[in-house]
N, CA and C of each residue as an Amber inpcrd file, in Angstrom:
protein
   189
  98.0080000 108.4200000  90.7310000  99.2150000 109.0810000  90.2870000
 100.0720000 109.4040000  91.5030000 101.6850000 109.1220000  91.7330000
 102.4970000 109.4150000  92.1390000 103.8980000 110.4070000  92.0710000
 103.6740000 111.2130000  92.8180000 105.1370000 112.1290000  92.2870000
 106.3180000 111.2210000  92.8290000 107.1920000 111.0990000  92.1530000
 108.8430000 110.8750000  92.3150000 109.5750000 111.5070000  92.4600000
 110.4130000 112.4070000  92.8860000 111.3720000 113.1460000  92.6860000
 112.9450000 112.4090000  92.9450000 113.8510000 112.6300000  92.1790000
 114.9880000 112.2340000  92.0230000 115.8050000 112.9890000  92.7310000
 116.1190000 113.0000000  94.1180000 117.0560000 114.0980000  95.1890000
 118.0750000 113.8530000  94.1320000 118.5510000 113.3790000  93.8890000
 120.5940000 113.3040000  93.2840000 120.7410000 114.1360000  92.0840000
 119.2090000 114.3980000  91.0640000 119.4230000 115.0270000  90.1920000
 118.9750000 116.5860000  90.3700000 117.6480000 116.3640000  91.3770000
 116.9670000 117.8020000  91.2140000 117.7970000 118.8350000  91.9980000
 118.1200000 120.4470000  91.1630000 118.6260000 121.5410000  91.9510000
 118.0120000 122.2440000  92.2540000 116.6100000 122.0110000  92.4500000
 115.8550000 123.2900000  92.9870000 115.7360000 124.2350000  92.4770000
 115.3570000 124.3690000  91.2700000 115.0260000 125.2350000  90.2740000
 113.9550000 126.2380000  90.6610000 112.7640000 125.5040000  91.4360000
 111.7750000 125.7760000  91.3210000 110.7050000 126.3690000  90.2950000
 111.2510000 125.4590000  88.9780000 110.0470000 125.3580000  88.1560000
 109.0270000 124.8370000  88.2340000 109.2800000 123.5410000  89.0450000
 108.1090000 122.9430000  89.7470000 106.8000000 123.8150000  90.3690000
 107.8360000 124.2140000  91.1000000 106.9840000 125.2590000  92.4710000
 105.6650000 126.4520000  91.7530000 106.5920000 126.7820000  90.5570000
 106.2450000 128.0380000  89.9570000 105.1520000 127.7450000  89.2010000
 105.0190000 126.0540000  88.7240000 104.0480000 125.4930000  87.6890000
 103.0460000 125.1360000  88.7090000 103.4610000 124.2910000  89.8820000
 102.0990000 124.1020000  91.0150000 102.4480000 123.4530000  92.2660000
 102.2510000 125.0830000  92.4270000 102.9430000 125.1490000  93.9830000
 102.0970000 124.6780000  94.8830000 100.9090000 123.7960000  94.5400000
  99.7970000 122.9540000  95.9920000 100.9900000 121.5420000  96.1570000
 101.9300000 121.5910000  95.0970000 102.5940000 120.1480000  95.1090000
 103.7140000 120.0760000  95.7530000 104.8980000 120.9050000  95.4150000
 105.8250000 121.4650000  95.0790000 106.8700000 122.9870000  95.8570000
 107.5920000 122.5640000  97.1100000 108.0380000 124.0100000  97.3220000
 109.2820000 124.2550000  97.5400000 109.9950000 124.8870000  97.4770000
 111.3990000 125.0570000  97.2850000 111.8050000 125.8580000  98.7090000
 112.9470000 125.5970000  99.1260000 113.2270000 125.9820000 100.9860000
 113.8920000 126.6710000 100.8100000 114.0420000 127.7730000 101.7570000
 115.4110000 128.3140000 101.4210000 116.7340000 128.4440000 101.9960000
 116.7670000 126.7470000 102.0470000 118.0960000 126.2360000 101.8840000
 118.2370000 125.7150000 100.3700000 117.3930000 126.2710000  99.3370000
 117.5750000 125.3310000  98.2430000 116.9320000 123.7230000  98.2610000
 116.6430000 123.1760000  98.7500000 115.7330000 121.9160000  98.7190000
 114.4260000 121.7320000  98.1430000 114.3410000 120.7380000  98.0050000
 112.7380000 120.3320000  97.2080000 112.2080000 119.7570000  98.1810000
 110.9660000 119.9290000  98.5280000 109.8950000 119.4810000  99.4400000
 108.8440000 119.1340000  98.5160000 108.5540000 117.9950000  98.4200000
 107.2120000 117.7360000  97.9850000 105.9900000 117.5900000  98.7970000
 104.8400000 118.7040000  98.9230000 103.7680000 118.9130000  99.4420000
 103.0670000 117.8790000  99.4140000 102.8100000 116.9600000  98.0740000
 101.5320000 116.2210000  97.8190000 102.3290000 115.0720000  97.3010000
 102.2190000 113.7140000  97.7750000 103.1180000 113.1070000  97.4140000
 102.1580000 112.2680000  95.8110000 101.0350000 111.9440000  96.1050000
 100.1320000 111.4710000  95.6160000  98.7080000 112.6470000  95.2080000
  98.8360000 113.8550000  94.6080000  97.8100000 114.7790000  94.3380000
  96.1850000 113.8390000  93.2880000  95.6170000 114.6090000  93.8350000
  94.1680000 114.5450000  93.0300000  94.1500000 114.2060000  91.6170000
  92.7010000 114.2700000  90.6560000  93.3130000 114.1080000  89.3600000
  93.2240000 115.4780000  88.9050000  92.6090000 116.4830000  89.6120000
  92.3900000 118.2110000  89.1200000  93.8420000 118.9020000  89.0320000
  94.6690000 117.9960000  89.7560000  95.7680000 118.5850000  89.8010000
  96.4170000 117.8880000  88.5000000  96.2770000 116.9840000  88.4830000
  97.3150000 116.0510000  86.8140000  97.9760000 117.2490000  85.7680000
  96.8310000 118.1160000  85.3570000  97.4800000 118.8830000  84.1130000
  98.9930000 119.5630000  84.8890000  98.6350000 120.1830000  85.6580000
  99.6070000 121.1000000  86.2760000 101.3010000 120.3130000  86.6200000
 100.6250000 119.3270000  87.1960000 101.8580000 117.6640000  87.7030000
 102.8090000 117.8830000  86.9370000 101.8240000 116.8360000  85.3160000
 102.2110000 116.5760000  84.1520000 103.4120000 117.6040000  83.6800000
 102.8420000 119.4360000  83.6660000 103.7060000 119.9330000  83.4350000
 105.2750000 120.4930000  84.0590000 105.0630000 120.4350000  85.3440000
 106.0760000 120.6180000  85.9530000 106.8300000 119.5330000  85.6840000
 106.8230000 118.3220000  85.3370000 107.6080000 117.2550000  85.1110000
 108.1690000 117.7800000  83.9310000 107.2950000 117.7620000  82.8470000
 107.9550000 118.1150000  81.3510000 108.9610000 119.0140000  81.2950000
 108.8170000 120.2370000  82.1690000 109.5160000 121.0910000  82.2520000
 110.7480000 121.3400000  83.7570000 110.9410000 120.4910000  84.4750000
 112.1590000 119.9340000  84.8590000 113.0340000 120.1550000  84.3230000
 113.8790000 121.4380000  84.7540000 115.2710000 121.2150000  83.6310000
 116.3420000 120.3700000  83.9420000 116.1840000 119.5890000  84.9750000
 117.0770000 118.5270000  85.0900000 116.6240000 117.0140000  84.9520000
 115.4460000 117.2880000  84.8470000 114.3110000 115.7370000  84.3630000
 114.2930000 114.8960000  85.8050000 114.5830000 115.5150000  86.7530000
 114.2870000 114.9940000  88.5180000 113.0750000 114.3680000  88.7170000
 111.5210000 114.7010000  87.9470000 110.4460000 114.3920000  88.1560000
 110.0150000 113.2580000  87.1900000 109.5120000 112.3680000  87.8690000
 108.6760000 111.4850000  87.5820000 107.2100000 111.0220000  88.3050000
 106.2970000 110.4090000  86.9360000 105.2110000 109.9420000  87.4680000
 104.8240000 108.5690000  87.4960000 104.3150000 107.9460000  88.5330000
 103.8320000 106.6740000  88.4640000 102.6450000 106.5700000  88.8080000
 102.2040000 105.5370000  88.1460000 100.5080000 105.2190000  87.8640000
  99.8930000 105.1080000  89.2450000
């Protein structure tokens, strides 16, 4: 599994961060940093949800 993040769409919400922050951290300049570009599979549930819940749909996963 791969995280994607979409710079052009994501604003740094940090819902990500807030759902799983081993992945995920927000700067404070406002930016998205992705910690784990490729996480474990213990991490998947947590991934999964921070994607779903993207309020700008910035996140994606690849196999």
């Amino acid at each position: 599994m791969k995280i994607v993040v979409d710079y052009d769409l994501c604003e740094a919400n940090a819902v990500c961060m807030d759902v799983c922050p081993k992945c995920f951290r927000v700067e404070e300049d406002d930016t998205l940093t992705l910690l784990v570009e490729s996480p474990d599979a213990a991490l998947r549930p947590k991934v999964e949800d921070a994607v779903r819940l993207c309020p700008r749909q910035a996140l994606t996963l690849e196999a």
